[in-house]
N, C-alpha and C positions, 0 to 999 in steps of 0.2 A: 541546736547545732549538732550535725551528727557526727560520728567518731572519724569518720573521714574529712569530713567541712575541718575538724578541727585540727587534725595533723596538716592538714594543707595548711591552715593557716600558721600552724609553730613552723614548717617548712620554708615557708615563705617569710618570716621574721627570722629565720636564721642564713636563706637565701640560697637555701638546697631544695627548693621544692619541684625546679624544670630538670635538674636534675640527674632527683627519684622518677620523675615520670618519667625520662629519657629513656631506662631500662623499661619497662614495660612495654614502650613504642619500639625498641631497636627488636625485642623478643618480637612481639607483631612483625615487624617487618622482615626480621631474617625466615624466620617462618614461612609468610606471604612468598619471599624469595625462591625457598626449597620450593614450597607447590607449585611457583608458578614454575619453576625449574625444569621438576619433573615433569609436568603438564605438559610442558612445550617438548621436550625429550619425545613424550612418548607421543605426541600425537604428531612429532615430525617424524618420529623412527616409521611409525603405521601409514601416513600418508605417503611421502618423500620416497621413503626406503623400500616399504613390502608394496606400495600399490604402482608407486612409481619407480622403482628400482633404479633412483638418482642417488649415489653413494658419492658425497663430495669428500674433499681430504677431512679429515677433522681437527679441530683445533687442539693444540698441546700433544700433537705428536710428535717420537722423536724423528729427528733428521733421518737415522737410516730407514724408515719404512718409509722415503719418500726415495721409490727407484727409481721412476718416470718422471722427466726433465716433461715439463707442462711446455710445449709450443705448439699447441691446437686448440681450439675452444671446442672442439667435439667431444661428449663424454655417452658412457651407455645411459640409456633412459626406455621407458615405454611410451607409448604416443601420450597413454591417459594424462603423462605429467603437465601438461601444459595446458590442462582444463583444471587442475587443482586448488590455481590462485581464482580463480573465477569463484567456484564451488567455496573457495574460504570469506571471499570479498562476500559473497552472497551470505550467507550465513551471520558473519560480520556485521555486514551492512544493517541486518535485521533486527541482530542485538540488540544494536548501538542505537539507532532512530526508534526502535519501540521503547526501550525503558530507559534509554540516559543518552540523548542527543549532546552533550556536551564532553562526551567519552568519546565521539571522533576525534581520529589525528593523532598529533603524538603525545603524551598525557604529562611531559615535562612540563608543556605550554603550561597545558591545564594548573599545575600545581603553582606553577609562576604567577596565572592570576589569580587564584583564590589567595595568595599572598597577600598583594600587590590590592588588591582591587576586591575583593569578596571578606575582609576580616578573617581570613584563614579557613573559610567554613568549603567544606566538598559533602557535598550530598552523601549520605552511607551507602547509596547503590553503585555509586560512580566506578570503586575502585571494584566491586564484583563483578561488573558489566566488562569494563573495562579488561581485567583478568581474561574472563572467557572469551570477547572479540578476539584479544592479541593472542592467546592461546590458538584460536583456531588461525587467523592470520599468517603467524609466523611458521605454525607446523603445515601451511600448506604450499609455501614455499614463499609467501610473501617479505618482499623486502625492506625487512622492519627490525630494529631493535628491541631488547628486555626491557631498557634504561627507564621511556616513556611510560609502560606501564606497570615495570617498579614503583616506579616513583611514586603514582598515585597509589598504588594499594599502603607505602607506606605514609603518606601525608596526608590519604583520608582516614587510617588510625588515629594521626596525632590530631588530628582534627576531631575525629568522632570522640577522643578520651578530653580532649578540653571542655568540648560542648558539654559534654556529661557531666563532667565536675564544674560548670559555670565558671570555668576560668576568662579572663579578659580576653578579647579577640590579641592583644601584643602576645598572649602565651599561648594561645591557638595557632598563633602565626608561625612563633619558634618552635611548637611539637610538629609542626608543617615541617619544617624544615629536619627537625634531626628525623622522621618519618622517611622523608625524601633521603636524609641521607644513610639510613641503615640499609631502605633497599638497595640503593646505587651501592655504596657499600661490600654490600655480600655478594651480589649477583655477580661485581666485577672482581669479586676479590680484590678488593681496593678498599681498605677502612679509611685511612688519611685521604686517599681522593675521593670516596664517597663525602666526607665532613664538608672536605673544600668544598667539591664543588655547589653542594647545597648553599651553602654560603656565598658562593661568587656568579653562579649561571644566573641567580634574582637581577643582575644588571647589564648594561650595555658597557657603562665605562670601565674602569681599574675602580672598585669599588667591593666590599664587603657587607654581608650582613653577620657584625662582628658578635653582636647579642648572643644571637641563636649560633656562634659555633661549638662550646662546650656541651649544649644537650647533644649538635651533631655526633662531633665526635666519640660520645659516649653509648649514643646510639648505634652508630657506624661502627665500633667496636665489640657488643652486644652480637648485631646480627652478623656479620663478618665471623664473630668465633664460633655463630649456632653454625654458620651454614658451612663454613670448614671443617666444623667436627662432623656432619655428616657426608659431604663430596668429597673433604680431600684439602690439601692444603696445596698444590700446584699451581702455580701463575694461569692463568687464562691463555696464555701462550706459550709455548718455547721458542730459546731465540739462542742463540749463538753467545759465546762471550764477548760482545761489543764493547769498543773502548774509544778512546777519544786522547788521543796524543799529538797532532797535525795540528797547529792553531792556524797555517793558512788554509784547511779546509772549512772554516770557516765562513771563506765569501762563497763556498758553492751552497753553503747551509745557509746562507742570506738568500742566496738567489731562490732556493727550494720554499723558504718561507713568502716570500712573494708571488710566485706559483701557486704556491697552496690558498691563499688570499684569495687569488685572481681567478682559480676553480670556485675559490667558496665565493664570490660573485653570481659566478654562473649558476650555479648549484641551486643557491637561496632563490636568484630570481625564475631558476626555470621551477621550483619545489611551487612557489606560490603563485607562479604564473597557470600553472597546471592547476593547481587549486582553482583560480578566478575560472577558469575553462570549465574543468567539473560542474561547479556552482551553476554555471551558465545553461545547460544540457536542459535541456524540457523533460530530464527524469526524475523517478520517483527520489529522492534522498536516499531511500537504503537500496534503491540499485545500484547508484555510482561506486559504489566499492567494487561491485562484480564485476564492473566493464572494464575499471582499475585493472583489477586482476587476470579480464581475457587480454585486455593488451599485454598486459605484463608476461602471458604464457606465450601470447606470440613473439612478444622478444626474446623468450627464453627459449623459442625455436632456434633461438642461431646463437645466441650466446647464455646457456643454460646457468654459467656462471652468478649471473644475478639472485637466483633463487635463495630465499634464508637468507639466513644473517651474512653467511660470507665469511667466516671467520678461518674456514681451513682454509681456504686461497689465498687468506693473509698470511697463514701456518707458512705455504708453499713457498711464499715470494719470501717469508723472509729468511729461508732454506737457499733462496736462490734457485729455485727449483722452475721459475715461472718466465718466460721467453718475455721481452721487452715489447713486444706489439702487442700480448695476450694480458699484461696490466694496462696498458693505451686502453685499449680497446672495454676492456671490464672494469676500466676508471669512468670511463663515459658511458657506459649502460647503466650501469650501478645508480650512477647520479637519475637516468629516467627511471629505470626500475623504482627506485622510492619514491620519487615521485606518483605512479602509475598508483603504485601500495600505498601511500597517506595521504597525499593532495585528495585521491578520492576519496575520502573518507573513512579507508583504514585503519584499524588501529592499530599501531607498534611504536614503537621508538625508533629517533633518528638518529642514536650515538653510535650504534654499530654499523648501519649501512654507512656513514659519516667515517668511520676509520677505516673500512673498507676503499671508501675511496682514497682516502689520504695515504694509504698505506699502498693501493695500485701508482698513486703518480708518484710518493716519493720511489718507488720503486724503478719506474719508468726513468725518473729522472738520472737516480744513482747509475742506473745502466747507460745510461746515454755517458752520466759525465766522466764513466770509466772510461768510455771508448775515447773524447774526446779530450780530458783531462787525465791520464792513469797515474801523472807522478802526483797528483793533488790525492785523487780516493783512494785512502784506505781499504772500504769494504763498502765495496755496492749493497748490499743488502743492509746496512746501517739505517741509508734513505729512507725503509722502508718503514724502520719504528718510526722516522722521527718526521715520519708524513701523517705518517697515521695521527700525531701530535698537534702537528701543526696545522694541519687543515680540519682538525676538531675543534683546535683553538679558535681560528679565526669566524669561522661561522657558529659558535657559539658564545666568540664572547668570552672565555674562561678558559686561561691561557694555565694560571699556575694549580689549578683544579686538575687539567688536561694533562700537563707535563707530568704530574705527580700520580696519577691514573695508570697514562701508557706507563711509567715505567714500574709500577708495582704490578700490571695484568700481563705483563711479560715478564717481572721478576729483574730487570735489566737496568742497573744505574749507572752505568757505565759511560753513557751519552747524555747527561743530565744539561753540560755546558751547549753544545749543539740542538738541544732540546730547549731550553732556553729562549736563546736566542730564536730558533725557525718559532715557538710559538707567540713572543710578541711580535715579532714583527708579521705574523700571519695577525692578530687581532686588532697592531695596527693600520694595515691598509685596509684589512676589512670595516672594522670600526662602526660605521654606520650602517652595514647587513647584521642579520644576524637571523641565523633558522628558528629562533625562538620568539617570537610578535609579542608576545606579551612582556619581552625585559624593557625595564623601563631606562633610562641613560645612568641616574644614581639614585643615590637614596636621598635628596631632594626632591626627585620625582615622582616619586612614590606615594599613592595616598597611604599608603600602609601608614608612613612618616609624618605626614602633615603635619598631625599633632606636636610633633618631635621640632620641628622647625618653623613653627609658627612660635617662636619663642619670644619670650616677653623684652623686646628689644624696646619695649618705651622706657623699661628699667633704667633707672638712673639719668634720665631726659627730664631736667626741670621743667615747667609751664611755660617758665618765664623766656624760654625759648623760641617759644612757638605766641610771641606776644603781635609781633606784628600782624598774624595773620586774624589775629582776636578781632573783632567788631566794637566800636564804638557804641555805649550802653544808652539805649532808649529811654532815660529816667519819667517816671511818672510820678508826681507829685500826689499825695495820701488823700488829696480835697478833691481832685479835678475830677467833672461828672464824667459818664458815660459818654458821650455827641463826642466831649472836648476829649476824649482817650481815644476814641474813634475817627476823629480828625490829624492828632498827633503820631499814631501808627501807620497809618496810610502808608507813607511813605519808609516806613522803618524797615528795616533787612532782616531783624534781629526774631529770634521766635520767641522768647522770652523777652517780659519789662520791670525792673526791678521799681517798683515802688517808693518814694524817700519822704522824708518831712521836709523842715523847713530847711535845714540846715544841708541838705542833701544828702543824708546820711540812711541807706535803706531800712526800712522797717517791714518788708515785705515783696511780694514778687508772684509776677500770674502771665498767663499765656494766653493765647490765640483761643485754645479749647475753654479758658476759664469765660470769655466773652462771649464763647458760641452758647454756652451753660446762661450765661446771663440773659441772654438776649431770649432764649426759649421760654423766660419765667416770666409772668401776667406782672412786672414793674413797670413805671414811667421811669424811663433812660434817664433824666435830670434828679430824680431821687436816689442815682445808684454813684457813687463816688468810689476811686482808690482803692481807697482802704478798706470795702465792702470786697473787692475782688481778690485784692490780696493772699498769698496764704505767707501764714506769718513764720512756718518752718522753712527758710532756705535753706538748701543745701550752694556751699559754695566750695570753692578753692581759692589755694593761695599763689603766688609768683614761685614758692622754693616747693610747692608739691610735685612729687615726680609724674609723670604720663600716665603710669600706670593706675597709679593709684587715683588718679582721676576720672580714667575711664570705667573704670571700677564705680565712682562714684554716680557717672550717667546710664552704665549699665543697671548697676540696682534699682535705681526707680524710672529707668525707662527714659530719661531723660535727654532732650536734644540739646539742650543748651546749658550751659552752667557760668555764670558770674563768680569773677577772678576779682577778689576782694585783698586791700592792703594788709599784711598781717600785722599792724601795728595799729590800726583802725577797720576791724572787721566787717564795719557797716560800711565804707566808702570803695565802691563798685572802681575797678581800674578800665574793664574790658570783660566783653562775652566770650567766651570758647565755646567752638560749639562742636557736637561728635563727629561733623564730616569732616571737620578740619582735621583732628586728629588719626580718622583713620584713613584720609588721606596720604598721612605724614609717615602713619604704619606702615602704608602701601608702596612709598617709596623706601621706607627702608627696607622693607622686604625685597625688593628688587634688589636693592643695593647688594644686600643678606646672599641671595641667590647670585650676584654676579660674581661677587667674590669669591663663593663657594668654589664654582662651577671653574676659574682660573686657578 
C-alpha cells in the first residue's frame, strides 16, 4: 500500500478524508475560474470591442458614469459584428463534435448527469474542450453564461482526482459536487451560493444533496479566496442601497414571482423547442452552432442588446437607467438569443443569460407597477434584483441557492424577505420545467441513491407473516421409486420436495434439477428410490426468522425455495417460501417506501 493509499485510508477512519481533497479541488477550480476568466476577458475585449467596436455598459460600474438614460436599442457597432457569433458557433461547433460531443450545451446539464446517472466520472477532455468552445462562444458575442462551463472544468477535477486515487463512485460523486461548487463559487463571487447551489440544482423538488455540502463549501471557499485575491473582492454588481420596509408591497412581489414562472414556461419550452428543431436540420452537427450564431447576428441587427452575457444592461436597469419598453423588448430577445447560442449546439451556460432576463421583467414590471401602483413601490429598480432571483429560481429549480447567489453577486441583503418569497413561489408554479433535463424530482430518484434506498426494509419482518402466501409441502416419502415421485409431482406447484420417513418427519430434500440429473444416468427408474435423490444438507427457516435473514439464505446457494420448518421440531416441514414471494412482498413495500417519501 503506498504512502498516499494509506493516509487516505487513516483520513477516512477519522472522517476527514473528502475533506482534505475538497482543498486541492476548490485550488483546481478557482484556478480553472481565473483562466477561464481571463480567456473570455480577452478574447471578448479583441473580438466585441477592437474588431467589432460593440462597447456595452460593463458590469460593476458606479452609478454616475451611467449619463445616458438607455430609451433606444441602437448602440455604435461595425457591420463585421454580427457575422462574429456565426464565426464563434463555427469554430465551437468543430471543437465540440471532433473531440467531446457530450460538451455541447450548457455544461451544468452535463455535471448533473454524471451525478445522477454516470457514477461521477467526466471524461478528462470534456472540461478542456468545453473551456475553449465557451471561451470562443461567449467572447464572440454569444449568449451564454460562465456558470455551465465552470462548472464542468470544476467537476471534471473532482472527478479526474477520485478516479486517480480509486475512490468509490459515492466520493467521486461529492468531489463532483464541491468541483462544481468552487467554480460557481468564484466566478460569481458567491462562496455560500456556489456550496448551495451544487447541493440543491442535482433536483427538481425542495430537496438537498446534504452528504456532499461540507466538501462544497470548503471548496467554494478555497477558490472564491484564490480568485478574490487576484480580481478584486467587489460584488459582480453594484446596486443601490435597497431595503425592504412596506409589508404590503409584498402582493406586488407575489404577483412578480408568478410572472417570473410564467416567462420561465415560455423560456424552457422555447430553449428545447429550439433544440428539437436544430436536431432536426439535414446538417452537419458541428454546423448547427454557426447557423445558431448567424441567426443570432441577425437579431442582433435590431437589438444588439442580446450579445454576451448581458451583465452591464443588468448594471443599467438596476441604476434605473433603462426605459421600460427597452427591458420588454431585451427580456424577449434574450430568451431567443440563448436559445439561437445553446439549443444549437453552443457551448455556455444558461445562469447569466437566465438573470438577464429575470432582471429585464422584474424591471419591466417594477416600472409599470410605479406608474399604476406608486403609493405601494418603494423603488422600481428593487424589481430588478429580485427578478433577476426569481425567474433563476423557477427555471432552475433552486430557489434558496438562487436567493443567496443574487444577493452576494450584488453585495445587497437588504431584500432578502421579498427575495424569498418571489423565489418560491417562482419554483413553485414552475415546479415541473425546469432548464436543466437531467435533474431528476429527489433523491429517491436518483440512481446515484438506489443503493441508499433499497434499504433493508424486510428487517425486522418475521416469516411467519408472510405464512399464508407459503405453499403446501409436497412430502415425499424416503422408499417411493422414481415412476411413483414422478407421478406424485405432476401436479405439485412447489420447486422443491422435502423428503420424510415414516413418521413424516424430513430427512432430506431435492429438486426438479435433481430428477433431470437422474433421468440422464443409464438406471432402471424402479431401482432409484427417495432417498437416492435426496440431499441430506437442508437449508431451512423457522416461523420467528426475520425476511431478511432469509433471503440471505436463498441468495447464498442460489436457491428458489426454502422449507419453513417448526422450531421445536426442526424436521417437521410447516409450509414452502419460495423467493418470488418474498421479493414480491419487497416490491410492495418499496412502493409503499417511495410513496411515503415522496408525500
Amino acid at each position: 500500500m503506498s504512502l498516499v493509499q494509506k493516509t487516505l485510508t487513516l483520513l477516512d477512519r477519522t472522517g476527514f478524508r473528502l475533506l482534505i481533497l475538497a482543498i486541492p479541488v476548490g485550488i483546481v477550480a478557482g484556478s480553472g475560474a481565473l483562466a477561464f476568466y481571463f480567456a473570455t476577458n480577452s478574447v471578448e475585449h479583441l473580438m466585441l470591442g477592437k474588431i467589432g467596436n460593440f462597447h456595452p455598459p460593463l458590469e460593476g460600474t458606479p452609478e454616475s458614469s451611467f449619463t445616458h438614460f438607455i430609451d433606444t436599442l441602437s448602440v455604435p457597432y461595425r457591420w463585421c459584428l454580427f457575422l462574429l457569433p456565426a464565426l464563434g458557433g463555427l469554430i465551437s461547433g468543430w471543437l465540440v463534435y471532433t473531440f467531446a460531443p457530450e460538451a455541447e450545451g450548457h455544461g451544468t446539464d452535463g455535471a448533473i448527469e454524471a451525478f445522477h446517472r454516470k457514477g461521477g466520472v467526466i471524461r478528462g477532455r470534456v472540461p478542456i474542450i468545453k473551456t475553449i468552445a465557451s471561451v470562443v462562444t461567449i467572447g464572440t458575442g454569444g449568449s451564454a453564461g460562465r456558470e455551465g462551463p465552470i462548472a464542468q472544468i470544476g467537476a471534471g477535477f473532482g472527478s479526474f482526482v477520485a478516479s486517480k486515487l480509486g475512490l468509490s463512485a459515492k466520493d467521486r460523486r461529492l468531489l463532483l459536487m464541491a468541483g462544481m461548487a468552487g467554480g460557481i463559487g468564484a466566478t460569481f463571487r458567491s462562496p455560500l451560493g456556489g456550496a448551495l447551489f451544487a447541493a440543491e440544482v442535482l433536483y427538481r423538488d425542495p430537496d438537498f444533496e446534504h452528504e456532499g455540502l461540507i466538501p462544497c463549501i470548503i471548496s467554494s471557499i478555497i477558490a472564491y479566496s484564490l480568485f478574490g485575491a487576484v480580481t478584486g473582492w467587489k460584488p459582480l454588481l453594484d446596486t443601490p442601497l435597497f431595503r425592504f420596509d412596506q409589508p404590503s408591497e409584498l402582493l406586488l412581489y407575489l404577483v412578480l414571482g408568478i410572472i417570473c414562472a410564467l416567462f420561465g414556461v415560455v423560456y424552457v419550452k422555447f430553449f428545447y423547442g429550439m433544440r428539437d428543431a436544430f436536431r432536426k436540420l439535414p446538417l452537419p452537427n458541428w454546423l448547427k452552432p454557426a447557423l445558431g450564431g448567424l441567426l443570432l447576428g441577425i437579431l442582433a441587427m435590431f437589438v444588439p442588446q442580446v450579445l454576451g452575457s448581458g451583465y452591464g444592461w443588468v448594471q443599467a436597469a438596476l441604476y434605473g437607467q433603462m426605459a421600460l419598453w427597452v427591458m420588454l423588448v431585451v427580456a424577449l430577445a434574450k430568451i431567443v438569443a440563448t436559445s439561437l447560442t445553446i439549443s444549437s449546439g453552443g457551448s455556455g451556460g444558461v445562469f447569466a443569460p437566465s438573470l438577464v432576463i429575470g432582471a429585464m421583467l422584474g424591471g419591466t414590471f417594477g416600472a409599470t407597477a410605479e406608474i399604476l401602483f406608486p403609493m405601494l413601490v418603494q423603488d422600481p429598480r428593487a424589481y430588478v434584483l429580485v427578478g433577476m432571483a426569481g425567474f433563476f429560481a423557477g427555471v432552475a429549480n433552486a430557489p434558496i441557492a438562487t436567493l443567496i447567489m443574487v444577493s452576494e453577486l450584488t453585495g445587497n441583503y437588504g431584500l432578502l424577505a421579498p427575495l424569498m418569497l418571489v423565489c418560491v413561489v417562482a419554483m413553485i408554479v414552475m415546479r415541473k420545467n425546469s432548464i436543466y433535463e437531467q435533474q431528476v424530482a429527489c433523491r429517491f430518484d436518483s440512481p446515484a441513491h438506489l443503493g441508499d434506498f433499497v434499504i433493508d426494509i424486510l428487517e425486522g419482518i418475521q416469516i411467519r407473516s408472510l405464512s399464508r402466501r407459503g405453499r403446501k409441502p409436497t412430502l415425499i416419502p424416503e422408499g417411493m421409486t422414481l415412476p411413483e415421485i414422478l407421478d406424485k409431482i405432476a401436479p405439485a406447484k412447489t420447486t422443491y420436495y422435502p423428503v420424510v420417513n415414516a413418521e413424516e418427519m424430513m430427512v432430506g430434500i431435492f429438486s426438479m434439477t435433481d430428477i433431470r440429473r437422474i433421468l440422464n444416468e443409464d438406471i432402471p427408474p424402479t431401482l432409484v428410490i427417495a432417498g437416492d435423490i435426496a440431499t441430506k444438507n437442508v437449508i431451512t427457516a423457522t416461523p420467528n426468522e426475520h425476511l431478511t435473514d432469509v433471503m440471505k439464505k436463498l441468495t447464498a446457494r442460489n436457491l428458489d425455495e426454502i422449507p419453513v420448518v417448526d422450531p421445536e421440531i426442526p424436521q417437521k416441514v410447516l409450509y414452502m417460501m419460495s423467493r418470488r414471494t418474498l421479493l414480491a412482498h419487497y416490491a410492495e413495500q418499496m412502493e409503499k417506501t417511495k410513496h411515503d417519501f415522496q408525500e
